[in-house]
C-alpha positions in Angstrom: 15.3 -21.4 3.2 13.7 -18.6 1.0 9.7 -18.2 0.3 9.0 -18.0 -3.3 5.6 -16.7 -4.7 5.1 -18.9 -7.6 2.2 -17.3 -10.1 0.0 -18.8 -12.6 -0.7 -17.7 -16.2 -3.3 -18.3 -18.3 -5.7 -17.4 -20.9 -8.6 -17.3 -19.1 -10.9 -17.6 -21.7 -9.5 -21.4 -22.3 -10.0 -21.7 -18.4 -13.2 -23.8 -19.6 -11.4 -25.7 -22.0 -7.9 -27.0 -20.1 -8.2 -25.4 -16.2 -11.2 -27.4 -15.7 -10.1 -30.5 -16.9 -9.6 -33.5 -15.1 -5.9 -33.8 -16.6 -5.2 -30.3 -15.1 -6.8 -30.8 -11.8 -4.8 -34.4 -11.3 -2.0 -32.6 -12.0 -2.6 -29.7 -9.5 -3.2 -32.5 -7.3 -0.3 -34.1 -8.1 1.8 -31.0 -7.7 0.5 -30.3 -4.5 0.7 -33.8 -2.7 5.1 -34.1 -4.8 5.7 -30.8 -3.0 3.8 -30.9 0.5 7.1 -30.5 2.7 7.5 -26.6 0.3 4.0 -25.8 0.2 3.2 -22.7 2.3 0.2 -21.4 0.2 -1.8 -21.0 -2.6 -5.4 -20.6 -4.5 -6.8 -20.5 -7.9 -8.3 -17.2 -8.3 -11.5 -15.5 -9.9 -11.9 -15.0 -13.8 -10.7 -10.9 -13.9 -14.1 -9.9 -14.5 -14.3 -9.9 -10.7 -11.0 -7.9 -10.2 -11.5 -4.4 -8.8 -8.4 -2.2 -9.1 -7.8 0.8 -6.7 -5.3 3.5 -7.7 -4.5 6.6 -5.9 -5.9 9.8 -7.8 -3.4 12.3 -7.3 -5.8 14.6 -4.7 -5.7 12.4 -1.6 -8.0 9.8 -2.6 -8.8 6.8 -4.6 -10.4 5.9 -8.0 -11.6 2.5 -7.7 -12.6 0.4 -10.7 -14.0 -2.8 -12.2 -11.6 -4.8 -13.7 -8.1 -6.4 -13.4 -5.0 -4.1 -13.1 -3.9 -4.4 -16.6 -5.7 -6.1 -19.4 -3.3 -9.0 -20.8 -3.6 -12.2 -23.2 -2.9 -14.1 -19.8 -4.5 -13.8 -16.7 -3.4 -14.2 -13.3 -5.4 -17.2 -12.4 -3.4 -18.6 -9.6 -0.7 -19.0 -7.2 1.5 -20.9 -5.0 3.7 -19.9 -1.9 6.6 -22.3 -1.6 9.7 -22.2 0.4 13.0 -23.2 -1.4 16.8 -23.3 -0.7 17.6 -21.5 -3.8 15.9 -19.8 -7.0 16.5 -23.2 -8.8 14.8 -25.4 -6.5 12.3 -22.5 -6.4 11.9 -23.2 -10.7 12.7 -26.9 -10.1 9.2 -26.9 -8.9 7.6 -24.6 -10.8 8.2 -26.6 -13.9 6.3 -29.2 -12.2 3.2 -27.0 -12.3 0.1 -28.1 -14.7 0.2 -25.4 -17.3 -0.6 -26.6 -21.1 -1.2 -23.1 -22.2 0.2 -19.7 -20.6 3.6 -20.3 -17.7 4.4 -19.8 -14.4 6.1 -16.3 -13.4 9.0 -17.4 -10.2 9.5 -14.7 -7.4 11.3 -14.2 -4.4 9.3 -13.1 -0.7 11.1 -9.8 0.1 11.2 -9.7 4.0 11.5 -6.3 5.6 13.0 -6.3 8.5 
């Protein structure tokens, strides 16, 4: 079995509209209670307005900043940690993931090692 790191797109200024709903949130809570026995992790996260990025400044040190890493029409708003026997069971269960605007973005846990 592989880990998967399943992330959550969205428009994050529609967060108010559809993330909040009670549709959404059933279906979260669906999604989480179909897929208990793969379900190593996740959260919703922050609106970006909270992000703080850090980037190395060439001389040693850092420049830190307010704001997400890149500005986007979707957001990172969440994500899962699954474990799967392949990448389609990994997107099997993805596409059961509440998302009426934005998508889901499938990757595999590199272990070093």
């Amino acid at each position: 079995m592989a880990e998967y790191l399943v992330l959550i797109y969205q428009d994050e200024r529609r967060v108010g509209d559809i993330g909040a709903s009670t549709a959404v949130m059933q279906g979260h809570q669906d999604f989480m209670t179909n897929n208990e026995s793969a379900l190593r992790g996740g959260n919703a996260l922050e609106h970006t307005h909270t992000a703080t990025s850090i980037r190395p400044d060439g001389a040693g040190g850092f420049v830190v900043t307010d704001g997400p890493f890149a500005e986007t029409k979707e957001q990172l708003g969440g994500y899962y940690l699954i474990e799967a026997a392949d990448l389609d069971e990994a997107i099997a269960r993805a596409e059961q993931i509440p998302m009426p605007e934005g998508g889901v973005e499938v990757r595999p846990i590199h272990v070093f090692g």
